[in-house]
N, C-alpha and C positions, 0 to 999 in steps of 0.2 A: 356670539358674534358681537363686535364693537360698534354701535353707530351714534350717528349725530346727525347735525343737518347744516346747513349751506347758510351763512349768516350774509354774507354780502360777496359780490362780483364785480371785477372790474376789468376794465377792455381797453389796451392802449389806442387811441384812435387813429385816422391814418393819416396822412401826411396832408390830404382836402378839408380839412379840421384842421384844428390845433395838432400839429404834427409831436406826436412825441406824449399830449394830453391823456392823461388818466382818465378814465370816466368809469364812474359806477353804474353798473347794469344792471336789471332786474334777471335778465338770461345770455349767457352766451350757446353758439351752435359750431359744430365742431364738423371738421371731414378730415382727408389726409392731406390737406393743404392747411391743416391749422386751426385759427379761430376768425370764423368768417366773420369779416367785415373790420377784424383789426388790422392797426399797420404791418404787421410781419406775416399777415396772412399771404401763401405761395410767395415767400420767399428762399424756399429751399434749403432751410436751416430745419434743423431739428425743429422738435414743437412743444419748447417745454414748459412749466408754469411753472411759480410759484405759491405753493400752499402753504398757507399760514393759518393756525389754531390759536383760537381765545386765551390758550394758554400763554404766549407771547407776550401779549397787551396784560394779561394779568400780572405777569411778572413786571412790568414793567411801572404798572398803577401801583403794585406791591411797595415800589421802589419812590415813589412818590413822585415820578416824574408823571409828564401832562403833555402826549402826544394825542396825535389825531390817529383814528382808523385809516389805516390805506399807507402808512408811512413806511412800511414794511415789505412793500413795495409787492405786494399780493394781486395775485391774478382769482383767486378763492381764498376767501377766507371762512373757518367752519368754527361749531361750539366744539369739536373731539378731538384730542389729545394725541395725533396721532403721530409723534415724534419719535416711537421705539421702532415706527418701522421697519426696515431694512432697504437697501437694492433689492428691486423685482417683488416686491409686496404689491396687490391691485388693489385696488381703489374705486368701490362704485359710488358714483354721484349722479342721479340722475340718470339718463341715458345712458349714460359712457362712461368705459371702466378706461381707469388712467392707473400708469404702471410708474414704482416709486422709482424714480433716479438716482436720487440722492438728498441729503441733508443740503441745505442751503448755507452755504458757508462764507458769504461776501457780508462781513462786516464792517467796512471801509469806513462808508458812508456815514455810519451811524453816528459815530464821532461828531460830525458836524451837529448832534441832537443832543447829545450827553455825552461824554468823555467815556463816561464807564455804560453806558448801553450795550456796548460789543462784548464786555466781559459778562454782564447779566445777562445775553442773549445766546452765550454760547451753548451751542446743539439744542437752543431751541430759539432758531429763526427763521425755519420754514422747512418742506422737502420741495426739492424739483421734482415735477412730476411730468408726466406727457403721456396725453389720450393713445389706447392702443384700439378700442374699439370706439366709433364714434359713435355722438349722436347730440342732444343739448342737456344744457346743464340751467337750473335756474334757483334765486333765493327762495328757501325751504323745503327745499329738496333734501332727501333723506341722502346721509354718508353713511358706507359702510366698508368695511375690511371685506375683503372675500377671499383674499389670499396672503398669508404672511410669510417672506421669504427667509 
């Protein structure tokens, strides 16, 4: 079985904050309304995240460019590699097992950081994922595979 562990966490705040603000957390807490206490939390949309692996930023450092963590617009970011996943691959982190979505495939943005980032990033710029069993998640906490689809 694959693991790693929880490098850093981040929670968009909610609109009585800086509406829109990033903020790195030490833990988030999870239910079937979301991620409590952030803006989208019971909002009625799905509830998905962004997971991003060290792998990303290594490729990136590889490449000699000089981005900040968090730029990648990660709601988890972990040290393990976990980009062969598939759709329906589970995901434990902490408490709660989070079921894989899909590859992250919005390279738009990147552009405005590097010209050629979106092509060094491609199929590895995160998976969407979204909690099926809840519970909290927090930095160094243990990642693992538990089911590969």
């Amino acid at each position: 079985m694959t693991s790693g562990k929880v490098l850093t966490l981040y929670m968009t705040m909610p609109d009585m904050m800086r509406s829109g603000h990033r903020m790195r957390v030490e833990d988030l807490d999870f239910d079937d309304n979301g991620i409590i206490g952030s803006r989208d939390y019971d909002n009625g949309k799905e509830h998905t995240m962004v997971l991003i692996s060290k792998k990303s930023y290594d490729i990136i450092e590889e490449a000699e460019l000089v981005l900040e963590e968090g730029v990648l617009m990660e709601d988890i970011y972990v040290d393990i590699d976990l980009y062969h996943l598939k759709k329906g691959s589970i995901i434990e982190i902490g408490e709660t097992l989070f079921e894989v979505v899909g590859p992250c495939e919005d390279y738009r943005y990147l552009y405005a950081f590097a010209p050629e980032l979106p092509e060094l990033l491609q199929g590895k710029r995160g998976l969407f994922v979204s909690p099926v069993e809840y519970g909290g998640i927090a930095v160094g906490n243990k990642v693992s595979v538990v089911k590969e689809a």
